[in-house]
C-alpha positions in Angstrom: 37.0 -15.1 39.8 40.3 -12.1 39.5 42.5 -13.2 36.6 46.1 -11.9 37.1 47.7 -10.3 33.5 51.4 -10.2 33.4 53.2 -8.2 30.9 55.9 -6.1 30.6 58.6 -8.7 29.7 61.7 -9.1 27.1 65.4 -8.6 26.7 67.0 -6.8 28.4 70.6 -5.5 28.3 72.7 -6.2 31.6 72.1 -3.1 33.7 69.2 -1.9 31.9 65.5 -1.4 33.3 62.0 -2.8 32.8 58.5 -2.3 34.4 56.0 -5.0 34.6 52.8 -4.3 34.8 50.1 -7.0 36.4 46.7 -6.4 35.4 43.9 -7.5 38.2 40.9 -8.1 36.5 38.0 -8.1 38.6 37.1 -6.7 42.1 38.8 -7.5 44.9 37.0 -6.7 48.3 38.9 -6.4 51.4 42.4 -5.7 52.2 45.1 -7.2 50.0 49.0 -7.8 50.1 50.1 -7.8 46.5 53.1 -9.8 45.1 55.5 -10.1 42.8 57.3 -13.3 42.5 60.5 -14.7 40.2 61.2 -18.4 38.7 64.1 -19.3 37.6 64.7 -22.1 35.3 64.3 -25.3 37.2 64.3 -23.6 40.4 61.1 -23.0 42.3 58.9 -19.8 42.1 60.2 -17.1 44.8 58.8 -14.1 46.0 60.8 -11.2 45.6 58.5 -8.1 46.8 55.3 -7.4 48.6 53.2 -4.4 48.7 50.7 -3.9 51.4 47.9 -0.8 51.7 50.6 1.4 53.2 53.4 0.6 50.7 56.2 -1.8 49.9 56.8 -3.8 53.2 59.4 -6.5 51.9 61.6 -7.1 49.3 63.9 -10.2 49.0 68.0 -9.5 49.3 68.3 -10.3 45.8 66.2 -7.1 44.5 66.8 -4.6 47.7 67.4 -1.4 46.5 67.0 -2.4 42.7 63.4 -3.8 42.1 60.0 -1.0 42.8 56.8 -2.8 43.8 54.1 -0.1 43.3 50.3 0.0 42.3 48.1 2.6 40.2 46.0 4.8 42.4 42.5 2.4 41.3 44.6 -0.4 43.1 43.9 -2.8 40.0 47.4 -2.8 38.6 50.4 -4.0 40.3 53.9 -2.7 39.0 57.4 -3.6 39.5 60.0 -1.9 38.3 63.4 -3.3 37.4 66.7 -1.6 37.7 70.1 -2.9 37.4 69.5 -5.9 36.1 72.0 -8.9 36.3 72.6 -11.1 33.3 71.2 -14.5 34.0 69.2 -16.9 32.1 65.5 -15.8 31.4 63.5 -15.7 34.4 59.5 -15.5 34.3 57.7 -12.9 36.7 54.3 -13.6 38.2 51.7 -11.5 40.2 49.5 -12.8 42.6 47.5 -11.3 45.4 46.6 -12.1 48.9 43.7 -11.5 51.3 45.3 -10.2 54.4 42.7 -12.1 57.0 41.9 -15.3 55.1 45.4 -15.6 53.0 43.7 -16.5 49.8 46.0 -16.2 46.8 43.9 -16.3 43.3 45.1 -18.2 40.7 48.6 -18.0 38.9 48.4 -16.0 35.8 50.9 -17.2 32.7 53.9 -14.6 34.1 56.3 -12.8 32.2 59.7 -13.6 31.3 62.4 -11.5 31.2 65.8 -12.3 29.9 68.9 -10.1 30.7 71.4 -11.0 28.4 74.1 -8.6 26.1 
């Protein structure tokens, strides 16, 4: 029913910046936690930060104090923005949300990879 649009991706210089934006097309009724999540190459998907109604309520170790989780004021994009960024082998970002009283996730959009590299 939502589709989840990630974009936002590309190369990156190490210690550079990047927002990604995830577009949520369709309504969403209820109250939502909204995610952003990082896969590695051959490693499984992780989550890295979750934004709930009242703001950002968790982000993994591996992003504190460099990765942003944010939304626009209509609540039907989902942002993360990057800072600091670590060279490493390209890395795809996925959105997803969840319904805070059932836990429904929607569907896995395609993601967005990001490569940091110099």
């Amino acid at each position: 029913q939502v589709q989840l649009v990630e974009s936002g991706g590309g190369l990156v210089q190490p210690g550079g910046s990047a927002r990604l934006s995830c577009a949520i097309i369709g309504d969403l009724y209820g109250s939502f936690f909204k995610m952003w999540y990082r896969e590695a190459p051959g490693k499984d998907r992780e989550r890295v930060a979750v934004l709930a109604e009242v703001g950002p309520i968790w982000y993994d170790d591996s992003v504190k104090g460099r990765f942003t989780i944010s939304r626009n004021n209509e609540g039907n994009t989902i942002y993360l923005d990057m800072d600091n960024l670590m060279p490493k082998a390209s890395d795809v970002y996925y959105c997803n949300v969840r319904h805070s009283l059932t836990n429904a996730q929607e569907n896995w959009g395609r993601g967005t990879k990001v490569t940091v590299s110099s």
